[in-house]
C-alpha positions in Angstrom: 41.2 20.8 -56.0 38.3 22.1 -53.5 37.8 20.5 -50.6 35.3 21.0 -47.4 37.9 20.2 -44.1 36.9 20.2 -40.7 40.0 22.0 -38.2 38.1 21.4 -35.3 34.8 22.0 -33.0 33.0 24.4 -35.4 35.8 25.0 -37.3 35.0 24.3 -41.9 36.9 25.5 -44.3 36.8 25.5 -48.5 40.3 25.0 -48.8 42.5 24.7 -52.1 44.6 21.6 -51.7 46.5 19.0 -54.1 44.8 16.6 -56.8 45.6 13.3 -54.8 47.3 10.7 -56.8 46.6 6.6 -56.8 49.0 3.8 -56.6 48.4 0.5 -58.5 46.2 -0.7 -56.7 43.9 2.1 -56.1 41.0 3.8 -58.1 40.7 7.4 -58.5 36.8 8.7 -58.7 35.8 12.4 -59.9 32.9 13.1 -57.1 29.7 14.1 -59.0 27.2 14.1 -56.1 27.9 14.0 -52.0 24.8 14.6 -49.7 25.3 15.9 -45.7 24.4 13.5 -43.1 23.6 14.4 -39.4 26.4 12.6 -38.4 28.7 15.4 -41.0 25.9 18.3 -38.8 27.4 16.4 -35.4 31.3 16.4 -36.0 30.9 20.1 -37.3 29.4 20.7 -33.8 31.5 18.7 -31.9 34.7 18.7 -33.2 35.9 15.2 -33.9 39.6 13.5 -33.1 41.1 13.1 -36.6 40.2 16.6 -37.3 42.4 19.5 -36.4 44.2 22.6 -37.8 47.2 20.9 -38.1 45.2 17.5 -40.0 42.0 18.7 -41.3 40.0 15.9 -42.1 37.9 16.0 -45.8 34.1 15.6 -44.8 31.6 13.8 -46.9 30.4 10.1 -46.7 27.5 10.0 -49.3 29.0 10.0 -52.6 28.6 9.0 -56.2 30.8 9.8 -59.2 32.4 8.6 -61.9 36.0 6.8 -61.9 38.6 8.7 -64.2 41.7 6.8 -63.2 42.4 3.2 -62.4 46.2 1.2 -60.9 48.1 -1.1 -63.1 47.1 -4.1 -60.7 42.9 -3.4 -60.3 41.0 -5.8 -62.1 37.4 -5.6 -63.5 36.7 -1.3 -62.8 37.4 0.8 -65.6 38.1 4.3 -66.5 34.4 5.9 -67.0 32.1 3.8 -64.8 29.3 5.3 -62.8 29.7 4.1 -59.0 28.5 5.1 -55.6 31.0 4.3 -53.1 30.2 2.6 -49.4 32.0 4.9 -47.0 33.2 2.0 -44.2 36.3 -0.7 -44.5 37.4 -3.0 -42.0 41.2 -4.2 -41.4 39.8 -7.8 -44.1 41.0 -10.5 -41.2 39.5 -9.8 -37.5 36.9 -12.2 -36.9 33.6 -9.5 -37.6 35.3 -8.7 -41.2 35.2 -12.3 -41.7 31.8 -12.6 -41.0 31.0 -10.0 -43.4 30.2 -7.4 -40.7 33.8 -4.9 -41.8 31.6 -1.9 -40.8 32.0 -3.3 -37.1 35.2 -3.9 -37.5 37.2 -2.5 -34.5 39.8 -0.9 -36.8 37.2 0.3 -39.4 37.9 3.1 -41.5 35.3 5.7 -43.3 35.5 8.1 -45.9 34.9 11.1 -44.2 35.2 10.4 -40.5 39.0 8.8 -40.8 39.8 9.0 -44.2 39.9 11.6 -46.7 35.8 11.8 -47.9 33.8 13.5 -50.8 33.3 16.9 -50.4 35.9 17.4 -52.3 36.2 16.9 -56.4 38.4 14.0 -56.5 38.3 10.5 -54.0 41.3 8.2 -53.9 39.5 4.6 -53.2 42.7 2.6 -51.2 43.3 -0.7 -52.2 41.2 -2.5 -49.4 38.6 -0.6 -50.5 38.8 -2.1 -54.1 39.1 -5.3 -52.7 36.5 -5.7 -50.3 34.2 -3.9 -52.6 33.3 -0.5 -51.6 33.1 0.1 -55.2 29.4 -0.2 -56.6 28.7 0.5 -60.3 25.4 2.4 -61.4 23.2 2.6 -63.9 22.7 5.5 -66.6 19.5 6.1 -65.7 20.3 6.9 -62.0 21.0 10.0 -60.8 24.0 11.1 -59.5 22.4 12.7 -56.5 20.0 10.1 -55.6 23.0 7.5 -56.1 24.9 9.3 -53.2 21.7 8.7 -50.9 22.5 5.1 -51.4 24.6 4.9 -48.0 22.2 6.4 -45.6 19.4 4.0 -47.0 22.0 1.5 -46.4 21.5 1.8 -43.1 17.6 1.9 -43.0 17.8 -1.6 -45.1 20.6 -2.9 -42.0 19.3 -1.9 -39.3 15.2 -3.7 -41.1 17.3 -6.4 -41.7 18.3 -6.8 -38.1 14.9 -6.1 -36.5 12.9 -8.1 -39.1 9.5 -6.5 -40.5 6.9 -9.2 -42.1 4.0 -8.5 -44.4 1.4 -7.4 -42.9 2.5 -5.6 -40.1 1.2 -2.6 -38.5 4.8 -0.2 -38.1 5.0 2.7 -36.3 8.4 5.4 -37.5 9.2 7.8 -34.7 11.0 10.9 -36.6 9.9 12.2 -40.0 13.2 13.2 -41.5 15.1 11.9 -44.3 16.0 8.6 -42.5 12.0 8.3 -41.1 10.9 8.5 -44.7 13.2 6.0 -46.0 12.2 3.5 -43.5 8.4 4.7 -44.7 9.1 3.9 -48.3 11.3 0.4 -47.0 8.5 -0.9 -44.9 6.0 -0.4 -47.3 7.9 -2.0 -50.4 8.0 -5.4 -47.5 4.6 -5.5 -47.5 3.4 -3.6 -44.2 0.1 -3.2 -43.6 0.2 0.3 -41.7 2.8 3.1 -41.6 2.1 5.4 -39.2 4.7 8.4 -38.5 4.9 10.7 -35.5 7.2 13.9 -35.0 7.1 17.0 -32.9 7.0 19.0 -35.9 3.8 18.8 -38.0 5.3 20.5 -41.1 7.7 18.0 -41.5 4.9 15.3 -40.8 2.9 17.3 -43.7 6.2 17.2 -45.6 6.5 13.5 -45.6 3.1 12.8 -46.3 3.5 14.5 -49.7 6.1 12.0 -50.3 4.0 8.9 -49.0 0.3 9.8 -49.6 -1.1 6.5 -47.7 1.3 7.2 -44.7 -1.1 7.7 -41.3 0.7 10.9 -39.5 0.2 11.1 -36.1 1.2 14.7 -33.7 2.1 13.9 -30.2 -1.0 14.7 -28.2 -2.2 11.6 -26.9 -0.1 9.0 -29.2 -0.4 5.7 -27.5 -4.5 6.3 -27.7 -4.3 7.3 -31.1 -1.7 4.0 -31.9 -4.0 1.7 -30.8 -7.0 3.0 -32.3 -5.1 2.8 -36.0 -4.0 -0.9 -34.8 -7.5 -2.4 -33.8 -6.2 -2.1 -29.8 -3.4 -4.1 -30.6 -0.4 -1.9 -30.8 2.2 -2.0 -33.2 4.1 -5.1 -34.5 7.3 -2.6 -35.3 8.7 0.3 -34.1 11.0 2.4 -35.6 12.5 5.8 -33.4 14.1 7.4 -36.0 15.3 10.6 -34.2 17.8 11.3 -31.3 15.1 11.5 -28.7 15.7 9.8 -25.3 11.9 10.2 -24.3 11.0 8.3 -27.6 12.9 5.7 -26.9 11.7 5.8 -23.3 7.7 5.5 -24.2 8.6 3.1 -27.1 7.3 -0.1 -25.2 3.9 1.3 -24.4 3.2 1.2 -28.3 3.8 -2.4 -28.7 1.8 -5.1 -29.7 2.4 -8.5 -28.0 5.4 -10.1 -29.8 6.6 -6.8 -31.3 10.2 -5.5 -32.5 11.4 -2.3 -31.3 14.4 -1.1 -33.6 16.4 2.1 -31.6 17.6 3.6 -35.1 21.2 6.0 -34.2 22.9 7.3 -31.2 21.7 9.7 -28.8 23.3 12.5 -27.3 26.3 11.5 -25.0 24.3 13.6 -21.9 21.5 11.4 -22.6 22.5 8.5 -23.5 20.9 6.5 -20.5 17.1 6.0 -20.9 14.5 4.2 -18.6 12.9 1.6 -20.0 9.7 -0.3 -18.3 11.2 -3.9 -18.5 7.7 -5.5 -17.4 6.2 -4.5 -20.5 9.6 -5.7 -22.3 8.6 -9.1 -20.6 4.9 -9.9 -20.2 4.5 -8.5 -23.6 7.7 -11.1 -25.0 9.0 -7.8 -27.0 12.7 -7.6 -28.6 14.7 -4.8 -28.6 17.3 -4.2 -31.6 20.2 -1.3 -32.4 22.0 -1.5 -35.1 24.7 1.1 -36.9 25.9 1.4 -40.0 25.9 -0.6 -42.7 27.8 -3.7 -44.0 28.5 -3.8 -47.7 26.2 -6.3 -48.6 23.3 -4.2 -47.5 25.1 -1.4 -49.3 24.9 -3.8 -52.8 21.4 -4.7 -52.1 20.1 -1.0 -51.3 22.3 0.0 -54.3 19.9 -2.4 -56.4 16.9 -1.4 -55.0 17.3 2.1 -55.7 17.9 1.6 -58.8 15.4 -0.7 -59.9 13.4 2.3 -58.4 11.3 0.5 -56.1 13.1 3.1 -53.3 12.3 6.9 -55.2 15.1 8.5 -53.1 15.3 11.1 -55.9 12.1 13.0 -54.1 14.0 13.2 -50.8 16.6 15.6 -52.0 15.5 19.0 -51.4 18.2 21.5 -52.0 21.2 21.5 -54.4 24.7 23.6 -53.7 28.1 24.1 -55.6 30.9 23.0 -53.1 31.4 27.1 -52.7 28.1 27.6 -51.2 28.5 24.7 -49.1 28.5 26.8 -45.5 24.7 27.4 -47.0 24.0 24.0 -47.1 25.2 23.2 -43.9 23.7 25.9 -42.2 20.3 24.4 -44.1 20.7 20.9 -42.7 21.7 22.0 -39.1 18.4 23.5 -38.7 16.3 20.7 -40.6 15.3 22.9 -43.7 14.3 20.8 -46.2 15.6 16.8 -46.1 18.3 16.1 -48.4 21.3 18.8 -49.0 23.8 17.6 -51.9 26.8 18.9 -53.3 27.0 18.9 -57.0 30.1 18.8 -58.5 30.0 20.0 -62.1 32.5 18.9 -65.1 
């Protein structure tokens, strides 16, 4: 079968390499869809520790398919159900996977960052996998592409979770790519009063306005004035910095209205990593301050639902569509933000 590996620092191949087989407690899925993330964009720029020449790692953690081959031992999935799979699995007895957090497990494993993922035509699903249940079925009338985009709106839906957003509230997104719009279209099925969206780039602010006609798009120049003209002088009850931008996250307090939630969506850079933050404003103004990363499988179910219910129309989102051969096209696409969503389609 094909595969997409990554050998090291800038280092992808297409390479030809065996049909994996299951054990009897494992499920074998034929990958139909599996979209590029930044974090894929990041490990392909920076190398990443369980990918070398000598063990290439499979990339790919946003994937749907169908499931072709199932052990002796696994109860309940058959042979030709539609799934999307959540990528992260935790070791099922440390105290986090307990609590139903295995994506913070401190032994957690991913498709496609430590395990085998789906860029490739076939995905062996391990037994802890099954059992903790990665596994999610899909409907018929879901797409397999827009099925795959279920994990990185897992994420969005975690990471709302953790900061809260109410009905009602005026929410500002900082970053207008695939993940800002999701967060758009989550905060507005909640019930917000406002969604405002700012980004360096106004095409990709014009971009995600077609997607969200009601959303207010605001350029750089002079943002906290125009905030707090869109939010009666009050600020905003949510913020969202949806983008790798240590000066967002920096100015992020001076947007707030009194009581607000500030959510600091994804990593930054490891050179930046270290912001400065105006903690007077943090206090007088009685702000909270959430991170969050990943996803934990029960967000993963209900996202899953949501999507599919369509209340979350992911399906407009996905821009570009590759075979697995043309996949140094895609990537080169995503690395420099053309479009939002690059997928892999896998035909029969």
């Amino acid at each position: 079968m094909k595969a997409v590996q990554l050998l090291g620092k800038e280092n992808i191949q297409i390479n030809e390499i065996p049909r994996p087989e299951i054990t009897e407690k494992e499920v074998l899925v034929k990958v139909r869809a599996a979209s590029i993330c930044g974090t894929d964009i990041r490990m392909y720029k920076n190398g990443y520790p369980t990918a070398s020449e000598t063990t290439p790692l499979t990339l790919g953690h946003e994937i749907s398919g169908d499931i072709i081959e199932v052990g002796a031992s696994v109860e309940f999935y058959k042979k030709g159900m539609r799934v999307a799979i959540a990528p992260n699995m935790g070791c099922g007895i440390c105290d986090q996977c307990v609590r139903g957090y295995t994506h913070l497990c401190e032994t957690y494993e991913a498709f496609g960052i430590n395990l085998p993922g789906g860029f490739a035509e076939y995905l062996v699903i391990p037994e802890k996998a099954v059992r903790q249940g990665n596994i999610s079925l899909i409907p018929d009338g879901l797409s397999y592409e827009e099925a795959a985009l279920i994990e990185p709106f897992s994420c969005v839906f975690n990471g709302q979770e953790i900061a809260g957003n109410n009905p009602g509230d005026n929410v500002l997104i900082i970053g207008s790519g695939p993940i800002g719009i999701m967060h758009a279209q989550l905060v507005r099925a909640r019930g917000a009063s406002k969604v405002m969206m700012n980004d360096l780039s106004e095409d990709r602010l014009a971009d995600a306005k077609k997607i969200i006609p009601d959303l207010v798009t605001l350029t750089s120049e002079n943002l906290k004035e125009k905030i707090f003209a869109e939010t009666n002088n009050q600020g905003v009850d949510l913020c969202i910095i949806a983008a790798p931008a240590p000066q967002a996250q920096e100015a992020s307090f001076s947007y707030m209205a009194m009581n607000g939630r500030c959510l600091f969506f994804g990593g930054l850079p490891k050179e930046k990593e270290e912001v400065k933050l105006n903690t007077n404003i943090l206090h007088y103004k009685q702000l909270r301050v959430f991170g969050c990363t990943r996803a934990s499988l029960i967000s993963y179910r209900t996202s899953a639902q949501l999507v599919a219910n369509g209340r979350i129309p992911l399906k407009e989102l996905i821009t570009s569509r590759y075979s697995i051969d043309d996949f140094d096209s895609a990537l080169e696409n995503a690395k420099n933000a053309v479009g939002l969503k690059n997928v892999i389609i896998f035909k029969e």
